[in-house]
C-alpha positions as CSV (number, residue, x, y, z in Angstrom):
1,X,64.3,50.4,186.0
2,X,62.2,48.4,188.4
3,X,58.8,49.0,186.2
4,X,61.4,47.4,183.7
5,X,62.3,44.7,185.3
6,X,58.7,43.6,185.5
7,X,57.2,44.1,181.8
8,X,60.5,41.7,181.2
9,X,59.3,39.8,183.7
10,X,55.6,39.4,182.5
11,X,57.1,39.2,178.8
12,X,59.3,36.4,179.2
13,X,56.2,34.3,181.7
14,X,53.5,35.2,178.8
15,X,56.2,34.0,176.1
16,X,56.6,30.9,178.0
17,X,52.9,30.5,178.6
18,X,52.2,31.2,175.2
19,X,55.0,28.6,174.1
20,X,52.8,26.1,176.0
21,X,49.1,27.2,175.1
22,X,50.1,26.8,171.5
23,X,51.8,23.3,171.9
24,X,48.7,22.1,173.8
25,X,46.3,23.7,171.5
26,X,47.8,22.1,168.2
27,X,48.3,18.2,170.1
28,X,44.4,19.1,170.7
29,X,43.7,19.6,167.1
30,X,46.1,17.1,165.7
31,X,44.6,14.8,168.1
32,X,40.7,15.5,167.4
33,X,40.9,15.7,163.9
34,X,42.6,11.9,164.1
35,X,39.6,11.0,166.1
36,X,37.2,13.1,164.0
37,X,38.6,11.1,160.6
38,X,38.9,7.5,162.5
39,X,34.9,8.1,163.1
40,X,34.5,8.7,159.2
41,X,36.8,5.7,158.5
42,X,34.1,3.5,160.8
43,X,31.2,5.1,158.7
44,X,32.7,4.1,155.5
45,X,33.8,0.4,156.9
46,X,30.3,-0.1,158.4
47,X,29.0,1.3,154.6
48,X,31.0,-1.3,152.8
49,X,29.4,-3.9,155.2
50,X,26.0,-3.1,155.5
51,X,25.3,-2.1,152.1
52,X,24.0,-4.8,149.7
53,X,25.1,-3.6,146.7
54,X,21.8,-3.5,144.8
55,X,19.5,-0.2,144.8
56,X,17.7,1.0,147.4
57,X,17.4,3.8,149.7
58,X,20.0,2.2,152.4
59,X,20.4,1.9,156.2
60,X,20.6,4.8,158.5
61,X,24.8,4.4,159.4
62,X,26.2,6.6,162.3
63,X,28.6,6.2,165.0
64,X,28.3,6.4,169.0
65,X,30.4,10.2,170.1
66,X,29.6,10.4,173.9
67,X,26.6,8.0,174.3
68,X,25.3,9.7,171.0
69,X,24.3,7.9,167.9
70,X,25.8,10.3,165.2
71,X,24.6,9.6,161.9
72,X,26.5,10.7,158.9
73,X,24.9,11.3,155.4
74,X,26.6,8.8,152.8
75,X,26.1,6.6,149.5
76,X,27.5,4.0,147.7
77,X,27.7,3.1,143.9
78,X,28.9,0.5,141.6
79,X,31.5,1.1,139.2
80,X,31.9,-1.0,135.8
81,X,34.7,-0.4,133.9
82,X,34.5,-1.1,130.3
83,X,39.4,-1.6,129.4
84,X,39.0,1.2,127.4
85,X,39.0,3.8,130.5
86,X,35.4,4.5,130.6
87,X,32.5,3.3,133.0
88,X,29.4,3.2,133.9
89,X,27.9,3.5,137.1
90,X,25.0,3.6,139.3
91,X,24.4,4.6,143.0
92,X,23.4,1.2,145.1
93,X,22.4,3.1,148.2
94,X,22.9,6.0,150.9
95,X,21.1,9.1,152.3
96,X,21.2,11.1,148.5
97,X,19.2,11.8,146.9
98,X,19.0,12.6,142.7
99,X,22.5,11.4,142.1
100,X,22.0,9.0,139.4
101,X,23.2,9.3,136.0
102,X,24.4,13.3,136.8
103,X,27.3,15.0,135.9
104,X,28.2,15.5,139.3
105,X,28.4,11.7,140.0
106,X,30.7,11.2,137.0
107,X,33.0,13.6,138.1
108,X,33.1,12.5,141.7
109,X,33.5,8.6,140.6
110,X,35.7,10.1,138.2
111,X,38.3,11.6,140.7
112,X,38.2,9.1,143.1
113,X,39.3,6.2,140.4
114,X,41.9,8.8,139.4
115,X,43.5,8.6,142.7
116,X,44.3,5.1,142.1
117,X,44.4,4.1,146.4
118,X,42.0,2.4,148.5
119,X,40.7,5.4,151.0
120,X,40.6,9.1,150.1
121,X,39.2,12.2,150.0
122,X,37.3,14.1,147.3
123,X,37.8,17.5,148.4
124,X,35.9,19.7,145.4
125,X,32.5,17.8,146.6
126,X,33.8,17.2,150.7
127,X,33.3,13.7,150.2
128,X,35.5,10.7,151.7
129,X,35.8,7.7,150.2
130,X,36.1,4.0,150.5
131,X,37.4,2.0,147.3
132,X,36.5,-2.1,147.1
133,X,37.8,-4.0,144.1
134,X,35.2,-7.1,143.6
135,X,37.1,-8.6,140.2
136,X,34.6,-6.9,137.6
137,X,33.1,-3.7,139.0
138,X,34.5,-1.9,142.0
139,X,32.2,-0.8,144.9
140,X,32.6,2.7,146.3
141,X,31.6,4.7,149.4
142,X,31.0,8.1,149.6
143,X,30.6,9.5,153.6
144,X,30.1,13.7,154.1
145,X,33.0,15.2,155.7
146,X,30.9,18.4,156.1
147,X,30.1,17.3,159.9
148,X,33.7,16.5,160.1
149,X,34.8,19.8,159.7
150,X,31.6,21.4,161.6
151,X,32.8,19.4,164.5
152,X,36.5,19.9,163.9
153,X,35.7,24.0,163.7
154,X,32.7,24.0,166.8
155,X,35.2,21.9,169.3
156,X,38.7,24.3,168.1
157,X,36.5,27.4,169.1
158,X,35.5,25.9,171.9
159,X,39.1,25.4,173.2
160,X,40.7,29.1,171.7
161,X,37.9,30.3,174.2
162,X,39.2,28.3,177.0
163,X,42.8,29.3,175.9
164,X,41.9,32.8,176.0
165,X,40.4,32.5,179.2
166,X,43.8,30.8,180.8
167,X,45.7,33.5,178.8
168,X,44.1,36.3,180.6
169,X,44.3,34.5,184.0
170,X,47.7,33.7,184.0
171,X,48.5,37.5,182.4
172,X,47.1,38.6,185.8
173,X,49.0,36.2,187.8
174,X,52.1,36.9,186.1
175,X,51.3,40.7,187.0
176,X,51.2,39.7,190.6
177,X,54.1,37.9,190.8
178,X,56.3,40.5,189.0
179,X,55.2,43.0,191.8
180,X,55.8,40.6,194.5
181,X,58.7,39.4,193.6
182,X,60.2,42.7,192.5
183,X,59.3,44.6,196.1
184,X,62.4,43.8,197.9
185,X,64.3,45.4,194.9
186,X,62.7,48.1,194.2
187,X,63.0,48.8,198.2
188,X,66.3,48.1,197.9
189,X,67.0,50.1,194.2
190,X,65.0,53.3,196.3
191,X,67.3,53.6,199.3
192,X,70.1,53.4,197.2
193,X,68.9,56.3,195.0
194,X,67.9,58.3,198.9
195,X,71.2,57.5,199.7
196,X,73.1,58.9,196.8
197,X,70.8,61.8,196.7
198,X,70.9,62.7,200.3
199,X,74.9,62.1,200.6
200,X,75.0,64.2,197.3
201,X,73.4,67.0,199.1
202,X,75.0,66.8,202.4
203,X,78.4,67.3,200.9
204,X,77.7,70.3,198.8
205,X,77.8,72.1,201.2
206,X,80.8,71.7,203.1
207,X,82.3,71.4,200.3
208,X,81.5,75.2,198.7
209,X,82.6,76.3,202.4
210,X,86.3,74.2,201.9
211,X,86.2,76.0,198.2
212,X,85.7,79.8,199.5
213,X,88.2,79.4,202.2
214,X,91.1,78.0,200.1
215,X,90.4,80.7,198.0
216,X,90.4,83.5,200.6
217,X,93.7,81.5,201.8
218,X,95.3,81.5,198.5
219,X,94.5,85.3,198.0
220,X,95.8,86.0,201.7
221,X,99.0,83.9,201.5
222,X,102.4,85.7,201.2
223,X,104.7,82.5,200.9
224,X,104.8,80.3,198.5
225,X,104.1,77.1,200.0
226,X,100.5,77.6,201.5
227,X,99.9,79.1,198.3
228,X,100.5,75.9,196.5
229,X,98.6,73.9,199.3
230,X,95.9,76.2,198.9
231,X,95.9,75.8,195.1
232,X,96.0,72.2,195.9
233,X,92.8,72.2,198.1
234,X,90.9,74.4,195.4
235,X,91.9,72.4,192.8
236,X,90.8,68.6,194.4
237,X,88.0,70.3,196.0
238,X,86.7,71.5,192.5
239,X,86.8,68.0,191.3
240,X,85.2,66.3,194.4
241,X,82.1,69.6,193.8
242,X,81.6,68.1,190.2
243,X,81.8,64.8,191.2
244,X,79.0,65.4,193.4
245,X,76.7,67.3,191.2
246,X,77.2,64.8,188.6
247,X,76.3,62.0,191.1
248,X,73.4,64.3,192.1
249,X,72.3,65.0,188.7
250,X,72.1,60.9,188.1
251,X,70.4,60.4,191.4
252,X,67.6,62.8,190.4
253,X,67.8,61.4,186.7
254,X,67.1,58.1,188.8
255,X,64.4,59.5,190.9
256,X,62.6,61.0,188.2
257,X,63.1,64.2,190.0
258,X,64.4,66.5,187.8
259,X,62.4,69.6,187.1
260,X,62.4,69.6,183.3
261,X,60.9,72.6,181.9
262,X,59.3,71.5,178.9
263,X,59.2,73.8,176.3
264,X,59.2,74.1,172.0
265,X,63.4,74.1,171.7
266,X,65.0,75.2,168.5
267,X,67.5,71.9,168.6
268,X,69.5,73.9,165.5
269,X,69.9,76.7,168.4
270,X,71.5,74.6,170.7
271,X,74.0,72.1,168.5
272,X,74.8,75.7,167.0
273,X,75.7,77.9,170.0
274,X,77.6,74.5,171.9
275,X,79.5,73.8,168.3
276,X,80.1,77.8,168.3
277,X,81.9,77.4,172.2
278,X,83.5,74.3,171.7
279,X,85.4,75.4,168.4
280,X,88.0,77.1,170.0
281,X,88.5,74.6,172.3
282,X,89.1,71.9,169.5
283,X,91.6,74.1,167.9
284,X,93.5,74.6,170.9
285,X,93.7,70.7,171.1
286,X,94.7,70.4,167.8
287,X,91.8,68.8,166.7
288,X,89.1,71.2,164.0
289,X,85.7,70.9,164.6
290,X,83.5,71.0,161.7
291,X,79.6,71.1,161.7
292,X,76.5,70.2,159.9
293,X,73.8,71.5,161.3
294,X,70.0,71.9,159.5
295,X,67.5,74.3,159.8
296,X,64.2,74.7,162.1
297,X,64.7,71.3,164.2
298,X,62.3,71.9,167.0
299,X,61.8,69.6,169.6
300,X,59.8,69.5,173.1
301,X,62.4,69.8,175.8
302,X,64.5,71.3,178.4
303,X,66.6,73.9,176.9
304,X,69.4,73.6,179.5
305,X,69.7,69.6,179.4
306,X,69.9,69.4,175.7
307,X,72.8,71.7,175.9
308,X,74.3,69.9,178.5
309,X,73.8,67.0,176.4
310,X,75.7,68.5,173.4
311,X,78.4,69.8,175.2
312,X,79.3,66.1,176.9
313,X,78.9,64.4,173.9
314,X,81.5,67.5,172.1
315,X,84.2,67.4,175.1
316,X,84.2,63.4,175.2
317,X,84.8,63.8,171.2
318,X,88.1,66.6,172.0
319,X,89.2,64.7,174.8
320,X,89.5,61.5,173.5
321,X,89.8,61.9,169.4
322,X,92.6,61.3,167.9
323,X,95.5,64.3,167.6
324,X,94.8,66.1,164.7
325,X,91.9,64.7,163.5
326,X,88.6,66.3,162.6
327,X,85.7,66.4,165.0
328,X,82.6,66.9,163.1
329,X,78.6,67.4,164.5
330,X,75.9,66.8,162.1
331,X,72.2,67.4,162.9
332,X,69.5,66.2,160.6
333,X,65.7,65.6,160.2
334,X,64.2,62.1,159.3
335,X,60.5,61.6,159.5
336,X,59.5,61.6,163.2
337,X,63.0,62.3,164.8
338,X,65.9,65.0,165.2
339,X,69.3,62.8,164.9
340,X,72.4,64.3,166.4
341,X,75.7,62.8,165.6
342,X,78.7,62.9,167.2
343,X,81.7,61.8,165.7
344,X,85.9,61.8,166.4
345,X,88.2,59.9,164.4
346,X,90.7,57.6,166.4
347,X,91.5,53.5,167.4
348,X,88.4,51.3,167.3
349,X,86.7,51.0,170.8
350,X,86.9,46.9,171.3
351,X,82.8,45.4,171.5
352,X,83.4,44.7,175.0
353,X,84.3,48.6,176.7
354,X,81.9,49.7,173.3
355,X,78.6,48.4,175.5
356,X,80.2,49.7,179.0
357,X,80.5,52.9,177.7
358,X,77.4,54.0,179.3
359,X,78.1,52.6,182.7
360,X,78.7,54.6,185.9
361,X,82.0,55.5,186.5
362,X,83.5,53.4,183.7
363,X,86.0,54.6,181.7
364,X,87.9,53.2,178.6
365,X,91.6,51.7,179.3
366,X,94.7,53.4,177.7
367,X,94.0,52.4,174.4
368,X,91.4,55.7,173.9
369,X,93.9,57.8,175.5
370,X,91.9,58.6,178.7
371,X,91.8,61.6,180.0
372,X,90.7,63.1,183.5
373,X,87.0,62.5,184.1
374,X,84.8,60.2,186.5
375,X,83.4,58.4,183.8
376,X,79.6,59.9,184.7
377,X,79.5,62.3,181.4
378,X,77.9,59.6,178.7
379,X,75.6,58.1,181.5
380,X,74.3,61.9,181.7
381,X,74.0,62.4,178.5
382,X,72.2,59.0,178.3
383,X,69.7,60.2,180.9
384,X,68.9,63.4,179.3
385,X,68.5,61.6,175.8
386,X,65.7,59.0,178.1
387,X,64.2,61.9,179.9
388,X,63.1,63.6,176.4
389,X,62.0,59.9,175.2
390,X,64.7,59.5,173.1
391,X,68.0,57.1,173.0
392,X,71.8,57.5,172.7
393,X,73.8,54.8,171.2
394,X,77.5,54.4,170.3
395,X,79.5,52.9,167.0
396,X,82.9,52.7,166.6
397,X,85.5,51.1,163.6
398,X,88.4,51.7,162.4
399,X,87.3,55.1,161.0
400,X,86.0,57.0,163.8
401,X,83.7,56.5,166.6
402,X,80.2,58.0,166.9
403,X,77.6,58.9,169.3
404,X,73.9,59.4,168.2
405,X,71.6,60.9,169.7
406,X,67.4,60.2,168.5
407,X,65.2,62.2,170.0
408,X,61.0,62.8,168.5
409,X,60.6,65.9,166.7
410,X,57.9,68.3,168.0
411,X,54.2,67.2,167.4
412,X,55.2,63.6,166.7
């Protein structure tokens, strides 16, 4: 439970970091890409200035990027339309070279007019442009945008480093403070699991002693009276002895005590022999018991517990199904688990007592007909299902309710 409690803990920090890593590291892009485009938008304005119009090799254009003078290949060309949606062009300046009269100019100058707007971008050549309507022709700049996207990638790896780096940091911080600020329960969580275990053994004992005397003072007792009184005693003694080894079997469950001898279990073998016991039993409560049961289901386990786990799961079905209806066990194979179901027809268990049912000592109301009990059986059978890896669930509707039991097949 405790080591639990912490991976929650560490899960719902790194969500939260996470949450804030990603927010920070898309303002950073969103932001430096605005700042990485503005820079191009200067080149281009400073292009439209600067250039004269008339051939020629043009100035060197750049910008200033942290005291650096960053210079940014471009060129410019003259457009000339002729009203019948054709031109003719010719490049007027920039850092290009071989450009003139080439297919590739046409279709750049080409795409660009088709855009019909003053600024944009080019993006089968990486090229962003500048349009300028001067009456007769139109003037056009061209500016790279491969260095845009250089920078743009160099700068973004630069911070998923860093974002890494805090990732892993605050991972290990996280760590720390889940164990720190898990130690006073877990202190608390273990003497509470000493205590149950400790006052689970302690009253074992006197209790067997209480048990063999009644019954030597029932077998001795000529009247009537301390007969019944000795019946009595047996009788609530009995139930206080399973209380306690139920309470001792959750405290070791809890403890991670339990010797569980691990072994290859025919699962078939056990749902079999338990269905086998518990058949008479169902037909004395007026309540048949049929079974489904396949073949060869092997699983790694403890013989014993997976028994005791079948027979909870079968007495909660007769004690609480409805009179006259059919119990029925099925046990199946799917890929990688045995499945074990459980199911007795009978009123719907409301959503509410449906997710308590696995609580300690909580029992249904009326409405399920309750029977005698502590209310420790499905916990048990919960903790035997955990200790072999597996899971017990419940589902209940108007047609019956089920229990269903998941545990991995052998070699899987």
């Amino acid at each position: 439970m405790i080591r639990k409690l912490r991976l929650k803990f560490v899960a719902v920090c790194m969500a939260m970091v996470t949450a804030v890593l990603a927010v920070v590291l898309v303002s950073l892009y969103a932001a430096l890409q605005q700042n990485v485009e503005d820079l191009s938008r200067q080149v281009l304005r400073r292009v439209m200035q600067e250039d004269t119009g008339f051939r020629g090799g043009g100035p060197e254009i750049g910008v200033e990027i942290g005291g650096n003078r960053l210079l940014l290949p471009y060129f410019t060309a003259s457009v000339w339309p002729d009203g019948k949606g054709n031109f003719s062009a010719f490049v007027t300046g920039g850092t290009y070279a071989d450009l003139e009269d080439t297919e590739a100019l046409k279709t750049i100058l080409q795409d660009c007019l088709n855009q019909n707007r003053p600024e944009g971008i080019v993006a089968s050549y990486r090229l962003r442009f500048a349009l300028q309507n001067n009456g007769i022709y139109w003037k056009v700049a061209f500016v790279d945008m491969s260095m845009e996207e250089a920078m743009l990638q160099k700068m973004m790896k630069a911070y998923l480093k860093i974002a890494a780096a805090a990732f892993t940091l605050l991972l290990g911080v996280s760590v720390l403070l889940a164990w720190w600020t898990t130690r006073p329960v877990e202190r608390a969580w273990r003497q509470q699991r000493q205590f149950l275990s400790d006052a689970s053994h302690e009253l074992k004992t006197p209790l067997t002693v209480i048990l063999s005397n009644a019954e030597l003072l029932e077998a001795a007792s000529l009247d009537a009276r301390p007969a019944r009184w000795a019946d009595n005693i047996v009788s609530e003694a009995k139930q206080m002895k399973s209380l306690v080894e139920e309470m001792l079997t959750l405290a070791r469950a809890d403890n991670m005590t339990q010797n569980l001898q691990l072994s290859e279990v025919s699962l078939s073998d056990v749902v079999a022999d338990c269905a086998l016991a518990f058949e008479p039993v169902a037909y004395e409560a007026g309540k048949p018991l049929s079974y489904t049961i396949a073949e060869n289901i092997a699983v790694q386990g403890d013989q014993d517990r997976l028994r005791r786990l079948t027979a909870i799961l079968l007495d909660n079905a007769v004690k609480y199904g409805a009179p006259g209806g059919e119990i029925t066990v099925r046990l199946q194979k799917t890929d990688r688990q045995a499945r074990l179901t459980v199911s007795n027809p009978g009123p719907p268990i409301p959503l509410e007592q449906l997710r308590r049912l696995f609580e300690r000592f909580y029992r249904a109301d009326a409405s399920r007909g309750e029977q005698s009990g502590f209310g420790l059986g499905l916990p048990i059978a919960a903790a035997i299902a955990s200790e072999h890896k597996g899971s017990l669930r419940a589902e209940s509707d108007a047609v019956s309710t089920r229990f269903m039991v998941q545990i991995p097949l052998r070699n899987h």
